[in-house]
Short mmCIF file of the C-alpha atoms (twelve columns), coordinates in Angstrom:
data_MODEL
# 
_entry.id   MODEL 
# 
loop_
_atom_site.group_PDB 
_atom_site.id 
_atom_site.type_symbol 
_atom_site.label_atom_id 
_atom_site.label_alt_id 
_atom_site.label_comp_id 
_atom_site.label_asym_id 
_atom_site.label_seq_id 
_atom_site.Cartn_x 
_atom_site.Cartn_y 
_atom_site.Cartn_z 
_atom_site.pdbx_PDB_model_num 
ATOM 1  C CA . UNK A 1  17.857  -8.921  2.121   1 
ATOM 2  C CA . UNK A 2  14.798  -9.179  0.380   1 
ATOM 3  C CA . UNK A 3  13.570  -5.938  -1.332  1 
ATOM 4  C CA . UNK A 4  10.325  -4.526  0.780   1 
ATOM 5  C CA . UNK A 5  7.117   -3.988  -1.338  1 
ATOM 6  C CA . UNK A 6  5.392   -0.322  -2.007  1 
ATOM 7  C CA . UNK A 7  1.381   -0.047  -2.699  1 
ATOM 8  C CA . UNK A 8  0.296   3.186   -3.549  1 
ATOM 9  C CA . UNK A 9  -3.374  4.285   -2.378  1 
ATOM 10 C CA . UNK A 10 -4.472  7.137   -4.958  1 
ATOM 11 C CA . UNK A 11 -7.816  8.105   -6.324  1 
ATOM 12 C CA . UNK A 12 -9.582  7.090   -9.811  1 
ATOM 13 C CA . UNK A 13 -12.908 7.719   -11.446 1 
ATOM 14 C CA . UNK A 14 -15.337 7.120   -9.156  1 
ATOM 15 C CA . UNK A 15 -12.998 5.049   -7.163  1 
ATOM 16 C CA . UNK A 16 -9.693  4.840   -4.786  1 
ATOM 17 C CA . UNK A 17 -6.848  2.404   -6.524  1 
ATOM 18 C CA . UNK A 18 -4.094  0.321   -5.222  1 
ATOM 19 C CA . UNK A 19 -1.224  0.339   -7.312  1 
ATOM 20 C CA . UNK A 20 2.042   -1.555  -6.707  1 
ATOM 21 C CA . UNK A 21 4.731   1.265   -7.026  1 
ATOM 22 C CA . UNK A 22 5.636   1.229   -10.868 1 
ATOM 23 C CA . UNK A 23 2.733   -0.233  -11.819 1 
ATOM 24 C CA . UNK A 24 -0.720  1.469   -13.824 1 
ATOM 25 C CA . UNK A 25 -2.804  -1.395  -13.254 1 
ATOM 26 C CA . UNK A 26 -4.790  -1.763  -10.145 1 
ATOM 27 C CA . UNK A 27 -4.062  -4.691  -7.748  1 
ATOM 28 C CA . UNK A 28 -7.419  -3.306  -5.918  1 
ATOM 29 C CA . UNK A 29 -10.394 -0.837  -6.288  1 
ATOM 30 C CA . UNK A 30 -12.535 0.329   -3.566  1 
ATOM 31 C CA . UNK A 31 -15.195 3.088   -2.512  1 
ATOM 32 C CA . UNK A 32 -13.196 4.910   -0.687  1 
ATOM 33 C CA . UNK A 33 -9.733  5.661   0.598   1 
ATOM 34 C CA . UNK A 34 -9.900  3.953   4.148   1 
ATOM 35 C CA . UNK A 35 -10.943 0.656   2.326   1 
ATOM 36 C CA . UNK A 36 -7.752  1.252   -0.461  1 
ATOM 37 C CA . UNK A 37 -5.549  1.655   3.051   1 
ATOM 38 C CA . UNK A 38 -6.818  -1.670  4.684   1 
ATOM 39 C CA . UNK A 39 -6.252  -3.371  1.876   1 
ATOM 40 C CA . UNK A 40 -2.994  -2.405  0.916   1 
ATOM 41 C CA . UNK A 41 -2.545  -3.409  4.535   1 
ATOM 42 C CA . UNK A 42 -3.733  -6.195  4.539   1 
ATOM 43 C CA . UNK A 43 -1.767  -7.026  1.117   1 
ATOM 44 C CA . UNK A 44 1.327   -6.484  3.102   1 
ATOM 45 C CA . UNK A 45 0.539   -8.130  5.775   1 
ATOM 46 C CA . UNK A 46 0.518   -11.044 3.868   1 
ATOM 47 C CA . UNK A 47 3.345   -10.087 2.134   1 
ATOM 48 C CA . UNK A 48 6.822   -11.908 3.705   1 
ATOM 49 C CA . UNK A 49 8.413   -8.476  4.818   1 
ATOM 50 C CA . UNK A 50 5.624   -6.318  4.793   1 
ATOM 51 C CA . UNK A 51 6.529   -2.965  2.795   1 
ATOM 52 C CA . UNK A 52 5.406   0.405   2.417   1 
ATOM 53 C CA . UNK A 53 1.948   2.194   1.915   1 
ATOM 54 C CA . UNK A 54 2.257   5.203   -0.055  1 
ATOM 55 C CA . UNK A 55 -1.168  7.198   0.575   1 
ATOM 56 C CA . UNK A 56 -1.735  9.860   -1.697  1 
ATOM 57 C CA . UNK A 57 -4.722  12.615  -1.599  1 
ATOM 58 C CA . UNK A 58 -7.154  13.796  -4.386  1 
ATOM 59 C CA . UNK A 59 -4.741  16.164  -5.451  1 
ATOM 60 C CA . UNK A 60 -2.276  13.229  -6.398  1 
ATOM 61 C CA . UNK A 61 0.418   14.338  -3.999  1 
ATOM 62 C CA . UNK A 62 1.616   12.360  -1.169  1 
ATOM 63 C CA . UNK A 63 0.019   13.030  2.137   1 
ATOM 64 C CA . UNK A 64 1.073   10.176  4.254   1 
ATOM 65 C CA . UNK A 65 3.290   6.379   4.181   1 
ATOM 66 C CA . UNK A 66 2.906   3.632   6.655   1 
ATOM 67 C CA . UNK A 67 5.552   1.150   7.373   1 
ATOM 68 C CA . UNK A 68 3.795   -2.545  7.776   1 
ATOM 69 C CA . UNK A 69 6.069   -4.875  8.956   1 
ATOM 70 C CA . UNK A 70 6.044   -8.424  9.184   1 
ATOM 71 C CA . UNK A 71 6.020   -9.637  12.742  1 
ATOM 72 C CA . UNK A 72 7.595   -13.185 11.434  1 
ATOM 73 C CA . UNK A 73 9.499   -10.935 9.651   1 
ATOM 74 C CA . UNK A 74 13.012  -12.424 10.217  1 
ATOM 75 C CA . UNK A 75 14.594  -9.169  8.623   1 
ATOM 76 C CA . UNK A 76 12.867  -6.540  10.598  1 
ATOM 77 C CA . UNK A 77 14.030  -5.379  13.344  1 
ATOM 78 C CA . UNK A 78 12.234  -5.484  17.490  1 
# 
C-alpha cells in the first residue's frame, strides 16, 4: 500500500505555513490558521489516499490531526 501523506499546519512570521512532514519549506502560506487547514485539506484531497493533517498551535506543539481520506480511495476502508 501506498504510503499516506502528512501536512503540518504551524505558524511563521506574520503567517500560518504548510509544511509536508520532513520538510522546512512551505508548500503554502496563509493569514491565518483556518485557511493553512483548508488547504492542507484540500491538498489531500487531491492527493490519491488522502493523508494526515498535523495542526499545531502558536506554541509549536501539536493540538489536533485530521484524517482526510480519499473517497476513491481504493485502500481506505467504508
Amino acid at each position: 500500500m501506498p504510503e499516506r501523506n502528512n501536512l503540518h499546519v504551524t505558524k511563521g512570521d506574520g503567517c500560518w505555513n504548510v509544511k509536508a512532514e520532513g520538510e522546512d519549506t512551505p508548500v503554502a502560506q496563509t493569514r491565518t490558521q483556518k485557511e493553512a487547514i483548508d488547504a492542507a485539506r484540500q491538498m489531500l484531497m487531491d492527493n490519491p489516499i488522502g493523508g494526515e493533517i498535523m495542526i499545531h498551535g502558536r506554541d509549536g506543539r501539536i493540538r489536533d490531526n485530521r484524517t482526510i481520506n480519499r473517497k476513491d480511495n481504493p485502500y481506505s476502508k467504508g
